[in-house]
C-alpha positions in Angstrom: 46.0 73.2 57.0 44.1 71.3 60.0 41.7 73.5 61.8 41.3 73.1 65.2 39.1 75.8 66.6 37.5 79.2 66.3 35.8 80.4 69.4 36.1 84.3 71.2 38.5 85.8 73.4 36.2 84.8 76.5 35.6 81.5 75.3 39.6 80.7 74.8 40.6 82.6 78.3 37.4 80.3 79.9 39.9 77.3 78.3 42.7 78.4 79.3 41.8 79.0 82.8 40.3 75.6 83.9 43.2 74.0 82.1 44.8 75.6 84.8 46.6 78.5 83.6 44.7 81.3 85.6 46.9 84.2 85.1 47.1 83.9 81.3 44.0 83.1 80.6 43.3 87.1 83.1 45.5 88.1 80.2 44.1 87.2 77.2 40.6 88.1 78.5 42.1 92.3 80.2 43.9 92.3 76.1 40.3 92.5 74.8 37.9 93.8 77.5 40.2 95.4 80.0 40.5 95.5 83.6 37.1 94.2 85.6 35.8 93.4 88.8 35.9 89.7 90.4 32.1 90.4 89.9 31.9 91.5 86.3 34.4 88.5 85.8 32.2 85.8 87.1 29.0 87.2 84.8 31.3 87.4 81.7 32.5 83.3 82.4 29.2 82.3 82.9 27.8 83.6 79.7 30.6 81.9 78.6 30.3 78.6 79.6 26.7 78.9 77.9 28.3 79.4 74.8 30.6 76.5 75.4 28.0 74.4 76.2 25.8 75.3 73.0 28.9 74.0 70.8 29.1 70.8 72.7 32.7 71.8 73.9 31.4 72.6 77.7 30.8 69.1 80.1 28.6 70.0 83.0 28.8 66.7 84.2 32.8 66.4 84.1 32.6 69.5 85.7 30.5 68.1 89.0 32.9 65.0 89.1 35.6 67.6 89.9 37.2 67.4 86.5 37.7 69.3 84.0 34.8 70.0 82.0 36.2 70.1 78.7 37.6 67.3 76.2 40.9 65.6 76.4 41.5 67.3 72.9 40.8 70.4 73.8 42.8 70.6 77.0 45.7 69.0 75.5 45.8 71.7 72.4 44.8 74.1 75.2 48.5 73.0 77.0 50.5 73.1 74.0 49.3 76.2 73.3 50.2 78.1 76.5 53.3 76.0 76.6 55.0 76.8 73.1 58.6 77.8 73.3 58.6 79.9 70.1 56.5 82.3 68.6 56.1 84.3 65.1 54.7 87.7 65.7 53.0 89.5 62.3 51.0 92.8 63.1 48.6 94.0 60.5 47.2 97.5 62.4 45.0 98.7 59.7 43.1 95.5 59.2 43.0 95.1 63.3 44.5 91.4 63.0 47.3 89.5 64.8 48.8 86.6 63.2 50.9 84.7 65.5 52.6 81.4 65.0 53.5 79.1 68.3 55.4 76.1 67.9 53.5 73.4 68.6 55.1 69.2 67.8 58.2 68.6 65.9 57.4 70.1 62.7 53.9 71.6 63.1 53.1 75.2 63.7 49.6 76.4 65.3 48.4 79.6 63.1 46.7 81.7 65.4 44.8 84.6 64.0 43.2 87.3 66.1 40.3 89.5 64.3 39.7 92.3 66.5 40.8 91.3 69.6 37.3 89.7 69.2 37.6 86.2 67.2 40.8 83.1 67.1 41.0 80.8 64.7 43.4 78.2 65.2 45.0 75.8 63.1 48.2 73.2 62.3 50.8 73.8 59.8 53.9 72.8 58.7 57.1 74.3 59.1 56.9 74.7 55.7 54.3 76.3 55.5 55.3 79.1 57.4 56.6 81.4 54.4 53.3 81.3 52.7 51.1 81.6 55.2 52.5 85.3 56.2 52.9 85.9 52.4 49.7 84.9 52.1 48.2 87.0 55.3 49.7 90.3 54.1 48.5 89.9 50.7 51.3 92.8 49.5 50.7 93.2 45.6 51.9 95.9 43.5 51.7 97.0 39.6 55.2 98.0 39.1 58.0 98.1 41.1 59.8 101.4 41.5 63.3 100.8 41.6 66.0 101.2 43.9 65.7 103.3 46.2 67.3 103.8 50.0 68.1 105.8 52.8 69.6 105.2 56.5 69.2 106.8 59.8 70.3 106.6 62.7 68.5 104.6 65.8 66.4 107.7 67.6 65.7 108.9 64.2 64.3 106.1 63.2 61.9 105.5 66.4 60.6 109.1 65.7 59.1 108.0 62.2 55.8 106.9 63.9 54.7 110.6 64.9 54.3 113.1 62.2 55.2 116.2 63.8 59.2 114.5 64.0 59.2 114.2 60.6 61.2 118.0 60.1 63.5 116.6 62.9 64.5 113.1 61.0 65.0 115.5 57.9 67.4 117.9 59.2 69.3 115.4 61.5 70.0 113.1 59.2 71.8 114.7 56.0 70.0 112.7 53.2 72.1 112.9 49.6 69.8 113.8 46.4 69.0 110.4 46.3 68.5 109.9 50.0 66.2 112.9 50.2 63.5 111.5 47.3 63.5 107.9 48.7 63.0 109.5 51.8 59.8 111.6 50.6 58.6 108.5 48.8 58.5 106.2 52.1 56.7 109.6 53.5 54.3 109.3 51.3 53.2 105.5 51.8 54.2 105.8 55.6 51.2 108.1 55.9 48.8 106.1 54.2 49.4 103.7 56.7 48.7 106.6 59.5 52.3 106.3 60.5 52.3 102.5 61.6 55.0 100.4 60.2 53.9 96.3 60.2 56.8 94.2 62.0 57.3 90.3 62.5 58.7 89.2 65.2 60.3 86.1 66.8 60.3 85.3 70.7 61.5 82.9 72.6 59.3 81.8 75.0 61.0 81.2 78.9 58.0 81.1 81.1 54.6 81.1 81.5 54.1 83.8 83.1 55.5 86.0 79.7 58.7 85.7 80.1 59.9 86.5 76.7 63.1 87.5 75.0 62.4 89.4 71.4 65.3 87.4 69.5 64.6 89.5 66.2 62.3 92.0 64.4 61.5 93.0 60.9 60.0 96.0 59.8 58.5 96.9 57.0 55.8 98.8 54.8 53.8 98.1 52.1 53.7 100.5 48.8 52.7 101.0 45.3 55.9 100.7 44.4 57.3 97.7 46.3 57.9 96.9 49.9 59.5 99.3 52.1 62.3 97.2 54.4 64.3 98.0 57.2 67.3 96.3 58.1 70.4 96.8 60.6 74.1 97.3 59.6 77.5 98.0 61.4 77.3 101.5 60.2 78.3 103.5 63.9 76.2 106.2 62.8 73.3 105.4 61.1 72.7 101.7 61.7 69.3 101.3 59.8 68.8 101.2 56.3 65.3 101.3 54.9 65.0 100.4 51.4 62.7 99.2 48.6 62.2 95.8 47.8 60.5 94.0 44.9 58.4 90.3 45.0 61.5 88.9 44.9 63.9 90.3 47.3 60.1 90.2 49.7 59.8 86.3 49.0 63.7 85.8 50.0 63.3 87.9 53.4 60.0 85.8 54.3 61.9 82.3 53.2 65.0 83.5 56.1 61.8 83.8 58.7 61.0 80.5 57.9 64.6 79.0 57.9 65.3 80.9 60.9 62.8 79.8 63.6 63.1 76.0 62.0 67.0 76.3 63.2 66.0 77.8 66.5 63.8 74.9 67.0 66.0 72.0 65.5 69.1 73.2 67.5 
């Protein structure tokens, strides 16, 4: 892995925006801090540029000469950046992180991980490297795994899981079996230890800048003590999503399809 740069949110929309991507770089900065005035703007950038200067990434002197005031590095990872075509999105709620993976030359990746909305790190890795590096970032262990177990619902049913109080409605509208009804209760059960937030990764293709995206794909899934909770879609007219429990094994196949996926989106 080849690190490139840690800095803040401020600090990277700063970057962005003299590179000369001024509505993104409003973005990234109203993500974190929200919606400001032009005057709380221009105090925030210029105890920015401080910090910039302090790590010897900030040129006044450039700046005076009417060019851009950082490096040539830096504003050429800063374009590729903005301008990646493809992106790997992996939400981790409970720990507040973002791992997101832009495409960046060929067959490098840039890992960018957000702590907080606060901190980025970026770095370059292979396309290779893709599989472990979201293995490695959700860091799903478990003792023993718990079996088979399944059920399916149908689409609305499934958006309700995130709010408790549907819970009796998914129930009674979607006519478990036995065996549908206790791996039902068992998801429940780990679904609320994650306050009713399911983690996804998902894959976007990039159009424009100005985030244009289209959501090509999206898995969801949830951690347990007993496996890994995943859902997947099927041609059944009724109840299209399955949601079942899957062991290291079945886990490491679905993350090795991510991988092979978005290298065929990019290759083709």
């Amino acid at each position: 892995m080849n690190h490139l740069l840690t800095c803040t949110t401020e600090e990277l929309a700063l970057m962005v925006s003299v590179t000369g991507y001024h509505s993104i770089a409003k973005g990234i900065a109203e993500a974190s801090v929200g919606s400001k005035s032009e005057k709380e703007w221009t105090a925030i950038m210029e105890a920015t540029v401080h910090q910039l200067i302090m790590k010897q990434m900030w040129d006044e002197e450039r700046l005076e000469e009417s060019e851009t005031p950082l490096t040539h590095e830096t504003t050429q990872f800063i374009k590729k950046y903005v301008e990646s075509k493809r992106m790997i999105r992996c939400s981790n709620t409970p720990q507040q992180s973002v791992l997101m993976l832009h495409h960046y030359n060929d067959e490098d990746w840039l890992l960018h991980l957000i702590d907080r909305d606060i901190i980025h790190e970026f770095s370059i890795i292979p396309s290779s490297g893709i599989k472990n590096i979201i293995k490695d970032y959700y860091g799903i262990s478990f003792e023993l795994y718990g079996g088979s177990h399944n059920f399916s619902l149908t689409d609305k049913a499934f958006d309700l899981l995130s709010n408790p109080k549907k819970v009796d409605k998914v129930r009674k509208s979607s006519n478990f079996t036995e065996s549908e009804e206790v791996s039902f209760n068992l998801f429940l059960e780990d679904l609320q230890t994650f306050d009713w937030t399911l983690f996804n990764i998902s894959n976007f293709a990039i159009v424009t800048l100005e985030d244009e995206m289209y959501l090509e794909n999206i898995l969801f899934f949830l951690p347990s003590k007993r496996g890994i909770w995943i859902s997947e879609y099927t041609e059944d007219p009724k109840t299209p999503v399955t949601i079942y429990l899957a062991d290291n094994v079945e886990w490491e196949s679905t993350l090795s399809g991510i991988g092979d996926w978005v290298r065929y989106q990019v290759g083709s």
